[in-house]
C-alpha positions in Angstrom: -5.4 14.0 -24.3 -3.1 14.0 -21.7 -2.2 11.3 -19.4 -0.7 10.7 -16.0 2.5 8.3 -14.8 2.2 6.3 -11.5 4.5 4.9 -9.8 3.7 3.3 -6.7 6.8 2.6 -4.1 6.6 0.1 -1.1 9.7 -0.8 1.0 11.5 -3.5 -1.0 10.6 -2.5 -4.4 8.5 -0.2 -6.9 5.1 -2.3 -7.5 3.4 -0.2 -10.4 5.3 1.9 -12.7 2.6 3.0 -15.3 2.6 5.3 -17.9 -0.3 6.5 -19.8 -2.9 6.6 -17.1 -6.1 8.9 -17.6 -7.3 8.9 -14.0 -7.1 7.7 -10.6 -9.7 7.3 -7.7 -8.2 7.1 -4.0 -9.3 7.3 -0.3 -8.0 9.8 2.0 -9.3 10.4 5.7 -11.9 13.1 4.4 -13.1 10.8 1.8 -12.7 9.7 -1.7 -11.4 11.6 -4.6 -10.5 12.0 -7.9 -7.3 12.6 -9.9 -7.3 14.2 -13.4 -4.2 14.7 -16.0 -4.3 18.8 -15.3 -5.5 18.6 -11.4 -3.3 20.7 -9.0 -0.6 19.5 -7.9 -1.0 18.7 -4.2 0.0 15.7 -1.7 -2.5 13.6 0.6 -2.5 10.9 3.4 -4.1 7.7 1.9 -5.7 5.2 4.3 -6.0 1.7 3.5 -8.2 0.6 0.2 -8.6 0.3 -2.9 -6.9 2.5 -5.8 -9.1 2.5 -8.8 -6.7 3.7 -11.8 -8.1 3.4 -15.7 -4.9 3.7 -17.7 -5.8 5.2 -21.3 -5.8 2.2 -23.5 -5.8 -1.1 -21.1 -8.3 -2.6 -18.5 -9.1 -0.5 -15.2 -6.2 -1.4 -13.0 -7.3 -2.4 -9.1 -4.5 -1.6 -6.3 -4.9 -2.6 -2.7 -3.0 -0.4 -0.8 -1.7 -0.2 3.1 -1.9 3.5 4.4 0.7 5.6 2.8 1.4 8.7 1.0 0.7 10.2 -2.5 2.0 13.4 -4.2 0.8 14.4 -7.6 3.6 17.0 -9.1 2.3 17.6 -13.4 1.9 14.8 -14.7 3.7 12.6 -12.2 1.7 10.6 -9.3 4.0 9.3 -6.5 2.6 7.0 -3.9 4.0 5.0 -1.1 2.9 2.6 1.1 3.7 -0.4 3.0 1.9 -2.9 1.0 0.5 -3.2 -2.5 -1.6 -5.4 -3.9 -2.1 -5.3 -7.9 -4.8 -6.4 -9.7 -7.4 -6.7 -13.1 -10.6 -8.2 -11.3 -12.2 -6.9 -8.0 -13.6 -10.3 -6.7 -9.9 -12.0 -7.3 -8.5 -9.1 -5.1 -10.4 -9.5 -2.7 -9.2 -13.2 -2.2 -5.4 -11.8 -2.6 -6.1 -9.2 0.4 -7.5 -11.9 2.1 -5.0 -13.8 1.4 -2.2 -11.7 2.0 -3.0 -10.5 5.5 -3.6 -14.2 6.7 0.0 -14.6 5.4 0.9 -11.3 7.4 -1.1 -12.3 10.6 0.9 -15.7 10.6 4.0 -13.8 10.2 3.1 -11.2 13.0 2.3 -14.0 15.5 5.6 -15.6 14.7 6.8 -12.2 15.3 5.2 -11.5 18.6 6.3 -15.5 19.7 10.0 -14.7 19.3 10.0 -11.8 21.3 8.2 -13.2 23.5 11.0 -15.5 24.1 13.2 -13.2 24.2 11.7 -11.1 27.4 11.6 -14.8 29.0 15.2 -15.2 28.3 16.0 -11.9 29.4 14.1 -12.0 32.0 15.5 -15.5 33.3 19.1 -14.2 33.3 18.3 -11.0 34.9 17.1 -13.6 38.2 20.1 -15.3 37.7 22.7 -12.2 37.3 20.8 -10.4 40.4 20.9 -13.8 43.1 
């Protein structure tokens, strides 16, 4: 039988390099589908979910994914994305999902804080430059 290699890219580093994978399930914007060893070759927008990949001879692998991109060339299954989350247990990764956007809320806030200060600063010295 033939089997699949994934590798899934995210902005800082490759998160899942995988050889030996006998399918994959994964959510586009029309809907879930399936990927097979000898499926056409073809390239889709994923939204944000849950990869479902069952490698050939280990435990069903559980990948949380941000919205990204995947492109399935032979053998070869390419997909990036902003975030990925890996995982052997479905009720864990939900807790590290959780977990992870609380971590990325807090860092977004802190985010949206500094700027913030930063338009008041500006702002401030624009009153001052223009008196």
């Amino acid at each position: 039988m033939d089997s699949m290699h994934l590798k899934i890219n995210i902005p800082d580093r490759v998160a899942v390099n995988e050889a030996g994978i006998a399918s994959i399930v994964a959510e586009s914007p029309a809907g879930f589908f399936g990927i097979l060893p000898h499926r056409l070759d073809c390239i889709t927008v994923l939204v944000p979910g849950i990869l479902f990949v069952r490698p050939t001879e280990k435990d069903e692998l559980y990948i949380a994914i941000d919205e990204g991109v995947l492109i399935k060339t032979g053998f070869e299954v390419v997909v990036s994305v902003r975030n990925a989350i890996v995982g052997h247990d479905l009720h864990k990764m939900k807790e590290l999902v959780e977990q992870e956007f609380m971590q990325r809320s807090d860092q977004e806030q802190n985010v949206r804080l500094v700027l913030a200060k930063i338009e008041d600063d500006f702002t401030r010295l624009y009153r001052e430059v223009s008196q």
